[in-house]
C-alpha positions as CSV (number, residue, x, y, z in Angstrom):
1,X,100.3,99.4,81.4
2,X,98.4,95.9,81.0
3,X,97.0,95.8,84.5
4,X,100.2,96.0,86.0
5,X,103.8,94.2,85.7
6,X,102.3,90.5,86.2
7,X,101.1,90.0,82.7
8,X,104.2,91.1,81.2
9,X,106.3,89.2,83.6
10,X,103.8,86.1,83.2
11,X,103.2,86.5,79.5
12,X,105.7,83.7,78.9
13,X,104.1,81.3,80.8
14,X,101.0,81.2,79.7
15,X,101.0,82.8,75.9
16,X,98.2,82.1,73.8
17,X,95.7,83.3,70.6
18,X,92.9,85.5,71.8
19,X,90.3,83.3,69.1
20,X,86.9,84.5,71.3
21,X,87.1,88.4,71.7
22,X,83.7,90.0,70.7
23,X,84.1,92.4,73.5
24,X,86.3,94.7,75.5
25,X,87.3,92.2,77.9
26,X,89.7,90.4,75.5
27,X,89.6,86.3,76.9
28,X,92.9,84.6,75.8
29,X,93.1,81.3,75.6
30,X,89.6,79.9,74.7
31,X,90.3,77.8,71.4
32,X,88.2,74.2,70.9
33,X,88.5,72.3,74.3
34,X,90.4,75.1,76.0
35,X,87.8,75.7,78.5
36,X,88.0,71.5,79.4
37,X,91.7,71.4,79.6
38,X,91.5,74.5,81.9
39,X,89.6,72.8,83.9
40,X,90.8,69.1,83.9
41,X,94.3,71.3,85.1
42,X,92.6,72.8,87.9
43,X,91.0,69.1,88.9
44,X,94.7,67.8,88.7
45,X,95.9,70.3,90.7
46,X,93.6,69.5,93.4
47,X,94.4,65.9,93.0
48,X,98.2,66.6,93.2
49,X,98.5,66.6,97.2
50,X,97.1,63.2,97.3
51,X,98.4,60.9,94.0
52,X,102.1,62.7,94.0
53,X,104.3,59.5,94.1
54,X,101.5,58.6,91.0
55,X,102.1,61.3,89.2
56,X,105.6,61.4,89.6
57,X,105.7,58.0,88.5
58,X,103.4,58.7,85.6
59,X,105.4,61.8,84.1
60,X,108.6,59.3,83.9
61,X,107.1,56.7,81.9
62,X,103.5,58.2,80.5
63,X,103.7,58.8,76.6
64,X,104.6,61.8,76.0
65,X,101.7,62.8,73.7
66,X,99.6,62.2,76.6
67,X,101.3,64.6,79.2
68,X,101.8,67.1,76.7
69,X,98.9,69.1,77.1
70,X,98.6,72.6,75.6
71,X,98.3,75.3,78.8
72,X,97.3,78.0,76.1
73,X,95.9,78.1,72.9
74,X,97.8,76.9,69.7
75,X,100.9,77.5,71.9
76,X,101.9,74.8,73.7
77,X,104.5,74.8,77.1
78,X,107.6,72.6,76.9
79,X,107.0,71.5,80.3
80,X,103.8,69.1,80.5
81,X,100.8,70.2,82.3
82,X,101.8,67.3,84.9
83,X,105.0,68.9,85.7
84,X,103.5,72.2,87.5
85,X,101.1,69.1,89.4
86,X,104.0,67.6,90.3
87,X,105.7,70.5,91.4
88,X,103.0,71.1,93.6
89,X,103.4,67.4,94.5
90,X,106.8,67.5,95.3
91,X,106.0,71.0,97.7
92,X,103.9,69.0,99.6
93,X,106.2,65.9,100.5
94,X,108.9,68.5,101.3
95,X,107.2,70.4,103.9
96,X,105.8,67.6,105.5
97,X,109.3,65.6,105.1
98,X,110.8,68.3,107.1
99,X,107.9,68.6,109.7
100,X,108.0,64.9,110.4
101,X,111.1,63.2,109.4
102,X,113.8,65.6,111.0
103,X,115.0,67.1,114.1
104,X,116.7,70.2,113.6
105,X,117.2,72.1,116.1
106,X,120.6,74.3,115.4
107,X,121.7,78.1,116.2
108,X,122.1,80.7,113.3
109,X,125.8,80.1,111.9
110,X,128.2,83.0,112.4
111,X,129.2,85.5,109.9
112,X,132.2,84.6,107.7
113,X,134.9,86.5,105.6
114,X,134.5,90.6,105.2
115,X,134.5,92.2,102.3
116,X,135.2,95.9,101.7
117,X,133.1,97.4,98.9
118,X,135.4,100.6,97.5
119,X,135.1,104.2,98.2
120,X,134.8,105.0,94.2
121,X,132.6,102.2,93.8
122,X,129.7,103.1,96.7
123,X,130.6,107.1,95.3
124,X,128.9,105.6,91.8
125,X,126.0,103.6,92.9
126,X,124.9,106.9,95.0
127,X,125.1,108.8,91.5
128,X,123.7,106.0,89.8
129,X,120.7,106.3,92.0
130,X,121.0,110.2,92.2
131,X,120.7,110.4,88.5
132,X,117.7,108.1,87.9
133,X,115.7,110.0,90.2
134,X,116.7,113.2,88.6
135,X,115.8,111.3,85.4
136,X,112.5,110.6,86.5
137,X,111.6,113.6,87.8
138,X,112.7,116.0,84.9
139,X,111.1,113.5,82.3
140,X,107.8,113.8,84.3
141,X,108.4,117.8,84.3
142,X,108.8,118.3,80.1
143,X,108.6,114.9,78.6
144,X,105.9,113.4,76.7
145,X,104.9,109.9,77.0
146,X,106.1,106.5,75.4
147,X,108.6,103.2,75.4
148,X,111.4,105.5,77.2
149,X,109.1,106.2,80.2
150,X,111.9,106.0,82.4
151,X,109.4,106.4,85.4
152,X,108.1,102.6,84.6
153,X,111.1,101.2,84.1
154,X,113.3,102.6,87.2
155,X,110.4,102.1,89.3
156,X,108.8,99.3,88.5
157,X,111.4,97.6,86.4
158,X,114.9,97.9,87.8
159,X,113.6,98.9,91.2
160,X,110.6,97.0,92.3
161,X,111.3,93.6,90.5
162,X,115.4,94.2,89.8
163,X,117.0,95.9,93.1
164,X,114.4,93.2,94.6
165,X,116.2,90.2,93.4
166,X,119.3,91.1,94.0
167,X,118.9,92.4,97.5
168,X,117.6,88.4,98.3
169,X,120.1,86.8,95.8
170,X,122.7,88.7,95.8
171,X,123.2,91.5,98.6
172,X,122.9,94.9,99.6
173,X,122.7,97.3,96.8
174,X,120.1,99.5,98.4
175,X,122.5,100.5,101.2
176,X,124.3,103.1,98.5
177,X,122.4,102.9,95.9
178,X,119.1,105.1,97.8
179,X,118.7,108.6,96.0
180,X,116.4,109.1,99.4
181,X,119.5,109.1,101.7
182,X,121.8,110.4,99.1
183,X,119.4,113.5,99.2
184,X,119.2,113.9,102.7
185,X,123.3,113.6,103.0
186,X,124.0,116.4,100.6
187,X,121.3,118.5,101.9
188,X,122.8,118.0,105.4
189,X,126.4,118.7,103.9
190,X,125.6,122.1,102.0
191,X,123.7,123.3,105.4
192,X,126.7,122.4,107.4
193,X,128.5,124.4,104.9
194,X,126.2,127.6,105.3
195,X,126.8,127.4,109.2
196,X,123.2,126.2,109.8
197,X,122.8,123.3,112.4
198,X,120.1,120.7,112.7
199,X,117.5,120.2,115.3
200,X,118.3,117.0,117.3
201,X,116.2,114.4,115.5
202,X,113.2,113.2,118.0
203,X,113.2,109.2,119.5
204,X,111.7,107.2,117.1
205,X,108.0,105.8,118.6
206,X,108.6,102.1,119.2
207,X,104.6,101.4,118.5
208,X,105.1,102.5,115.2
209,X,107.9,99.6,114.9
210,X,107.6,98.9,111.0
211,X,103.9,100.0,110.3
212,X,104.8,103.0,108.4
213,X,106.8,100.6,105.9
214,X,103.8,98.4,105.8
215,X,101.2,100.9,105.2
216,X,103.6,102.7,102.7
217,X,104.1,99.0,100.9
218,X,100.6,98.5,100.6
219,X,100.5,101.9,99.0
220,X,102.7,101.1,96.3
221,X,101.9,97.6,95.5
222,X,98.1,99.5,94.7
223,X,100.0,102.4,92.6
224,X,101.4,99.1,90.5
225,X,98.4,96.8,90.8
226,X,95.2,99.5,90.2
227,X,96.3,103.0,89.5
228,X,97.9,101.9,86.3
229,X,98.9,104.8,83.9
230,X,100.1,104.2,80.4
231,X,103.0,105.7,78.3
232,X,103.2,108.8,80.8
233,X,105.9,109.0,83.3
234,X,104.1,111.9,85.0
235,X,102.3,110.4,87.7
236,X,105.0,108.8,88.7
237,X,107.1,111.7,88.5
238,X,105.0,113.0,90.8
239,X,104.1,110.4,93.3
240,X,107.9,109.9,93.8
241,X,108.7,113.6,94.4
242,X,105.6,113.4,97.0
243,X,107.3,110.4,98.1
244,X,110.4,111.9,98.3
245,X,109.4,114.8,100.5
246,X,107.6,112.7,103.0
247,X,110.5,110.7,103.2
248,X,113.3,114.0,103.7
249,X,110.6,115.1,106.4
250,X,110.8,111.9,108.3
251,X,114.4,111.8,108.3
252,X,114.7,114.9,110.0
253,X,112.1,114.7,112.7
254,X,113.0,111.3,113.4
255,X,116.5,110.9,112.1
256,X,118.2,109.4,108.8
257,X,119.3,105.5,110.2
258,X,116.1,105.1,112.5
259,X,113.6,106.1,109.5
260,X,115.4,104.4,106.9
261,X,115.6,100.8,109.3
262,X,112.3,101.7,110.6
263,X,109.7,103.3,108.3
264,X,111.0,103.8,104.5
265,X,109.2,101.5,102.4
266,X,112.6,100.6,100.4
267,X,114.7,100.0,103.0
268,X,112.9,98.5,105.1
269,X,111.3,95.7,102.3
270,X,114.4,95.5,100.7
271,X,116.6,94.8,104.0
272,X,113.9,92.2,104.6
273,X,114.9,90.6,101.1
274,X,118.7,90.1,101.9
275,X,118.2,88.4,105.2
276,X,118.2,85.8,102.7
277,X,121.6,87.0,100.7
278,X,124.9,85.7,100.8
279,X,126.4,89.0,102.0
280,X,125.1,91.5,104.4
281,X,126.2,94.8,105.7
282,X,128.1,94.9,108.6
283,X,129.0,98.6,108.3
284,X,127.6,100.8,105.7
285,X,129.7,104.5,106.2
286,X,132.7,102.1,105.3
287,X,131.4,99.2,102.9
288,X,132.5,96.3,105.0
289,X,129.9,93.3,104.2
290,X,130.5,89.8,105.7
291,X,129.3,86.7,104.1
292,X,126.7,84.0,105.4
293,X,125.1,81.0,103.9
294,X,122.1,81.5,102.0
295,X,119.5,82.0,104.0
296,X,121.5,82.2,107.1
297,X,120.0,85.8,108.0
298,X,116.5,84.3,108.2
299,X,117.3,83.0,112.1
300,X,118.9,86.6,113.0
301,X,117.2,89.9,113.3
302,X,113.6,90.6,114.6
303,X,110.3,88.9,113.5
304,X,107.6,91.1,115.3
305,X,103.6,91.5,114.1
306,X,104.3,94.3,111.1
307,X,107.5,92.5,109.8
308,X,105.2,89.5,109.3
309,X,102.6,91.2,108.2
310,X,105.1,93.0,104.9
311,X,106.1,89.8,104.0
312,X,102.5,87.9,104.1
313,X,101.0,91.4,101.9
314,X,104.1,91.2,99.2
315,X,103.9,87.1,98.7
316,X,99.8,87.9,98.3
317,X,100.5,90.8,96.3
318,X,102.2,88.7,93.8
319,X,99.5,86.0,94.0
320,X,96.9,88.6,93.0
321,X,98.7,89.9,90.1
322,X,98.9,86.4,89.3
323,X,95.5,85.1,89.4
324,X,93.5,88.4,89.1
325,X,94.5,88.0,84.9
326,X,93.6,84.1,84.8
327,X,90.3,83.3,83.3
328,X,88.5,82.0,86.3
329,X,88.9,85.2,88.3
330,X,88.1,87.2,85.2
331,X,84.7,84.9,85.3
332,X,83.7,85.5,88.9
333,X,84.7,89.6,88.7
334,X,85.1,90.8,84.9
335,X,87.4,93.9,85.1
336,X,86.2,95.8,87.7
337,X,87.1,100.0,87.5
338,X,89.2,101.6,90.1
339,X,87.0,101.5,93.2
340,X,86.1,97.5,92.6
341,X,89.9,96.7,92.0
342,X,90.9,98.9,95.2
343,X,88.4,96.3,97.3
344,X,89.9,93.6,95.7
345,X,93.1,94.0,96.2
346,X,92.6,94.8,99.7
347,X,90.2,91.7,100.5
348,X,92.5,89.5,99.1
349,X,95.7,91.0,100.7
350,X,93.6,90.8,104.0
351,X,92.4,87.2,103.1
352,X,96.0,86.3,102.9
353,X,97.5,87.9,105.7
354,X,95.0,87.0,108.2
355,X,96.3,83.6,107.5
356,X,99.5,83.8,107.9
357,X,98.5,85.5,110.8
358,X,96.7,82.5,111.8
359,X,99.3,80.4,111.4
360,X,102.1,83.0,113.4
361,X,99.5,83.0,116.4
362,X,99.7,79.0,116.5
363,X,103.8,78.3,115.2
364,X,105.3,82.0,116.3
365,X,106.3,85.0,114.5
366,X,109.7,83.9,114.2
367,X,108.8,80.5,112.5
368,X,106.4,82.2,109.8
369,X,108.9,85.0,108.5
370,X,111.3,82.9,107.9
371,X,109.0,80.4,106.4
372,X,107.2,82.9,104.5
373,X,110.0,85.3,103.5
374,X,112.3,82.4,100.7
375,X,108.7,81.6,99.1
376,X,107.6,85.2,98.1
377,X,111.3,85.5,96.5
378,X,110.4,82.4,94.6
379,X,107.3,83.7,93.3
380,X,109.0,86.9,92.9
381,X,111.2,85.5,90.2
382,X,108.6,83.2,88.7
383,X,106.0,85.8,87.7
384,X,108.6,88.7,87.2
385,X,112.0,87.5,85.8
386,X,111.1,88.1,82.1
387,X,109.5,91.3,82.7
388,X,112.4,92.5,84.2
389,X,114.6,91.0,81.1
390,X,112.2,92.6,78.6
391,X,111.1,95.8,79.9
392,X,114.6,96.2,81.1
393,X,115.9,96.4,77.6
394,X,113.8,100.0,77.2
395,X,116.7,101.5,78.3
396,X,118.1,101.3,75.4
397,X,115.3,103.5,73.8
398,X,115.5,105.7,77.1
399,X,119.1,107.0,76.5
400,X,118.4,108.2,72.5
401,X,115.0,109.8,73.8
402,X,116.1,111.1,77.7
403,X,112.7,113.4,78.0
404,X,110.7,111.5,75.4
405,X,110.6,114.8,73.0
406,X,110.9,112.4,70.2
407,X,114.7,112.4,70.1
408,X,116.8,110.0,68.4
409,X,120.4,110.5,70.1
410,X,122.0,107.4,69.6
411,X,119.9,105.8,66.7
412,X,118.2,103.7,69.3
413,X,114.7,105.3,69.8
414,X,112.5,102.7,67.5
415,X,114.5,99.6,69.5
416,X,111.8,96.9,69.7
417,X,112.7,94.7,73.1
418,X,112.8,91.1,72.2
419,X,113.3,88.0,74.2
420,X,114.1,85.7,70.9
421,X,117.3,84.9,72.7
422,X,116.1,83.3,76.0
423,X,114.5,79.6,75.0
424,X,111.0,79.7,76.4
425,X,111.2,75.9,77.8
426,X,114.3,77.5,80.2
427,X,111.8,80.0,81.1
428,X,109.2,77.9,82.2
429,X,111.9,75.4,84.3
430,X,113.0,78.8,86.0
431,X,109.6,79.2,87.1
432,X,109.2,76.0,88.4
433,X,112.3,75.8,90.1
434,X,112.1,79.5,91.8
435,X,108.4,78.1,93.1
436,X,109.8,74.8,94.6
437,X,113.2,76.0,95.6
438,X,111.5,79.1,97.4
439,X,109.9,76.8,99.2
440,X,112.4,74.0,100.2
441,X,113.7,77.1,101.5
442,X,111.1,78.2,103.1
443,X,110.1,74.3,104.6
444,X,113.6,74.5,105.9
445,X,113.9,77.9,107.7
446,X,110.7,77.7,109.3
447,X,111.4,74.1,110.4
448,X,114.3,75.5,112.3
449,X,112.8,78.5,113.7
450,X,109.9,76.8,115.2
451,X,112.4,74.2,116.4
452,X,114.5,76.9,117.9
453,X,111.6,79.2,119.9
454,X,110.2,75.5,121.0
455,X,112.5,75.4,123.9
456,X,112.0,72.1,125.6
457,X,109.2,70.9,123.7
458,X,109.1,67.0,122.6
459,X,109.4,66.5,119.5
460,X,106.1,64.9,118.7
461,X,104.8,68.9,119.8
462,X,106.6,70.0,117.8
463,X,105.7,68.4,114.3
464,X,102.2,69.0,115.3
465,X,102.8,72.7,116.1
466,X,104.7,73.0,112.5
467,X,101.7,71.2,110.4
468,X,99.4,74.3,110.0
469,X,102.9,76.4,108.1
470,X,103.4,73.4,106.4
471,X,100.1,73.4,105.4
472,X,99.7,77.1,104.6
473,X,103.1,77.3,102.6
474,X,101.9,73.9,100.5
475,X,98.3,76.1,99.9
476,X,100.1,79.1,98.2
477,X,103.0,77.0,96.3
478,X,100.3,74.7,94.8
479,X,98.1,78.4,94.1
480,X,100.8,79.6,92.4
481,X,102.2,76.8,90.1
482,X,98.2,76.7,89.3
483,X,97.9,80.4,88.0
484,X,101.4,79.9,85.9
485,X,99.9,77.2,83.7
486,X,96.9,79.2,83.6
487,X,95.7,81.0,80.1
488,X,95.8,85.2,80.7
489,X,92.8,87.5,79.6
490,X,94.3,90.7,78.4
491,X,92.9,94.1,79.0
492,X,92.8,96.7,76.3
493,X,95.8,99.7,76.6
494,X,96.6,102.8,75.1
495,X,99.5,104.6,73.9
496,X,101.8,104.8,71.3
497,X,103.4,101.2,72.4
498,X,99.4,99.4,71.5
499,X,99.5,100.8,68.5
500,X,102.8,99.2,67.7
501,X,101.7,95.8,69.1
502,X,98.1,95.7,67.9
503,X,100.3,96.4,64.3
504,X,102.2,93.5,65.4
505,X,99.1,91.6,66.6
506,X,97.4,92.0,62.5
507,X,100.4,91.4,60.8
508,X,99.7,87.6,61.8
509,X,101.7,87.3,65.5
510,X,98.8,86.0,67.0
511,X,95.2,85.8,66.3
512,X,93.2,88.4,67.5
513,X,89.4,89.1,66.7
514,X,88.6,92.3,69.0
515,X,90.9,95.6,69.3
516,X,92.4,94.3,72.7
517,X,96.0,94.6,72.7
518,X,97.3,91.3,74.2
519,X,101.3,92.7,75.4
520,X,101.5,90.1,78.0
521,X,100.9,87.2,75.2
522,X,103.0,89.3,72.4
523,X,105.2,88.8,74.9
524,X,105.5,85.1,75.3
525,X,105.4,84.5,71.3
526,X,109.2,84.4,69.4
């Protein structure tokens, strides 16, 4: 894999000609005057909080062969530098518009209509996810490796970045769709069967609360963002059995509803995510879900110390796989191995959560997860949507070669996924929008949390409570428009998938002058 999932989720926004690449480290992006405009961008940025009416202005009326500047290379973004400024721009005058120039203060709106999901159609979506981790687990037993790695793409694909967006924009597909609990149920049934009965499941300890689901999430987001193994589904075959174990254990000695609520990484993160959903489940055994506004579930449900803490490590999480690929962190770390990546990963995930943490001790708990929580979706979508729409399409190459023996079932095993359908200016507007709109949501839900745990506060405390969130959500909004306009350095990868794309790469795609295979940016050219 190319340093995880954020390059080729990101490709598209920030494709470009690798023209300097006498080395291993493969620096995209540095054509005559890139280096300047990289770093004009990064001025501009920091300019953006304080000129945005200006630059608003200036993007109406400025020639356009002024604000076009190229964010890449030879390949040049639809959207004008000054847009992702103004973005950032337009984050600021939102959070502080809400801080200063309303008073909200408002209880969470009830539920509304209930809708009953079928018997036959919660029976599939347990088979569904039955089947993929059967999949996954006899591929990694007698398959080989290549483009129908089904490990990869249920994992990190589908599950990670796909069940993730729909749990936050759509609802709760987890609920029936968890081979984890599927397991556990049919185990329980077939022992029933033999006449054997179950110890009674021991209390769940309320000081672990969530931390098991934290420390597990951390976990994972290092399996995706360090240990990185290409074109083998083994390792992951075998981390999810391990996985899967741990998981069976915990169900019994604690039992199956308090471990999935409480501790599986999953469940837990996932459930998080559709707080924010339009439905939510009201009563899982039967499939009754009720409706809610968007966003509605931020002001129910508990925001304690380790809940906080998940949603500050996944929003920095996706900030590091963002800017750990732009050229300036390459210049202040190079590609560190394993053990430097490791301390990385976990200073900046500490750097990030200590200040949020910061922020909770000053605003509340309940003002910073709700806050926090519609911005990491944002991002979410930002860097990951067209990974998720290109890698997705290996399924197709999956189902003619199940165990990746080299079969060719369906005549589909040499499918090359494209993206030559979706117009790359809609891609980068997606972007922007999923950044800003994550955090108008964000601006607003923490605006009315804070105004709801205030009590009798004036309003004047208030606002001035509310302007270090404000602050801190404006901080990682602008951060993140920042690294999207940013040009990538690639890192090399191995397999039979760079062969096919360093082919691609000398057949004229893109320029390339050292044997660094550049997926991310192969990825953003059509």
């Amino acid at each position: 894999m190319l340093r995880s999932m954020g390059r080729r989720a990101t490709g598209i926004a920030r494709p470009g000609t690798i023209e300097r690449g006498t080395d291993a480290r493969g620096t995209a992006g540095r054509g005559p005057g890139g280096r300047g405009r990289r770093r004009g961008a990064a001025r501009g940025l920091a300019r953006g909080t304080a000129v945005g009416l200006a630059l608003t202005a200036l993007s109406a009326v400025g020639p356009e062969v002024v604000l076009a500047h190229s964010l890449s290379g030879r390949y040049e973004s639809p959207l004008p530098l000054a847009v992702y400024v103004v973005g950032a721009a337009i984050a600021v005058a939102l959070s502080f518009a809400f801080v200063f120039l309303r008073e909200v203060r408002s209880a969470p709106p009830a539920l509304g209509e209930a809708l009953v999901i079928p018997a036959a159609v919660r029976d599939l979506l347990r088979v569904l996810g039955l089947v993929g981790w059967l999949w996954i687990v006899a591929q990694g037993i007698v398959g080989g490796g290549g483009a129908a790695d089904v490990g990869s793409l249920f994992l990190w694909v589908y599950g990670w970045v796909g069940l993730a967006m729909l749990s936050a924009l759509v609802g709760p597909v987890w609920a029936w769709l968890n081979p984890f609990a599927t397991l556990f149920d049919a185990g329980a049934y077939f022992l029933r069967r033999l006449g054997v009965r179950g110890l009674r499941p021991a209390v769940y300890p309320s000081r672990l609360a969530e931390w098991p689901a934290v420390v597990g999430f951390v976990v994972f987001v290092w399996f995706e963002l360090v240990f990185t193994v290409a074109g083998s589904g083994r390792p992951l075959a075998t981390i999810l059995v391990g996985y899967t174990a741990f998981t069976l254990l915990a169900m019994v000695q604690w039992g199956r509803d308090a471990w999935l609520a409480r501790g599986e990484v999953f469940s837990v993160w996932f459930g998080l995510l559709g707080r924010l959903a339009p439905w939510v489940v009201e009563d899982a055994a039967t499939g009754r879900l009720r409706r809610q506004p968007f966003g509605a579930g931020l002001a129910r449900g508990s925001w304690n110390l380790p809940v906080v803490v998940l949603v500050a490590v996944a929003t920095g999480s996706i900030l590091y796989d963002g800017l750990s690929q732009t050229e300036l962190w390459f210049d202040l770390f190079g590609l560190p191995g394993t053990l430097g990546a490791t301390a990385l990963l976990l200073a900046f995930l500490g750097l990030v959560t200590a200040l949020v943490l910061g922020v909770a001790y000053r605003v509340g708990w309940a003002a910073v997860g709700p806050g926090l929580l519609p911005i990491a979706v944002g991002y979410l979508v930002a860097h990951y949507l067209t990974y998720l729409l290109l890698d997705g399409q290996r399924i197709v190459v999956a189902v003619s070669d199940p165990f990746q023996l080299g079969w060719d079932v369906f005549g589909t095993a040499f499918f090359e996924p494209s993206l030559d359908w979706l117009p790359p200016s809609l891609v980068w507007t997606v972007q922007l929008v999923a950044v800003v709109g994550g955090h108008m949501v964000g601006a607003w839900a923490g605006h009315l949390a804070a105004a709801r745990i205030s009590g009798a506060a004036s309003a004047r405390e208030l606002r001035l409570r509310q302007v270090p969130l404000a602050v801190l959500m404006v901080f990682l909004t602008a951060t993140t428009l920042w690294s999207l306009g940013q040009a990538i350095v690639v890192t090399p990868e191995t397999g039979a998938r760079a062969g096919a794309e360093g082919a691609m790469m000398e057949a004229g795609q893109v320029a390339v002058e050292a044997p660094t295979v550049a997926r991310a940016a192969l990825r953003g050219l059509w």
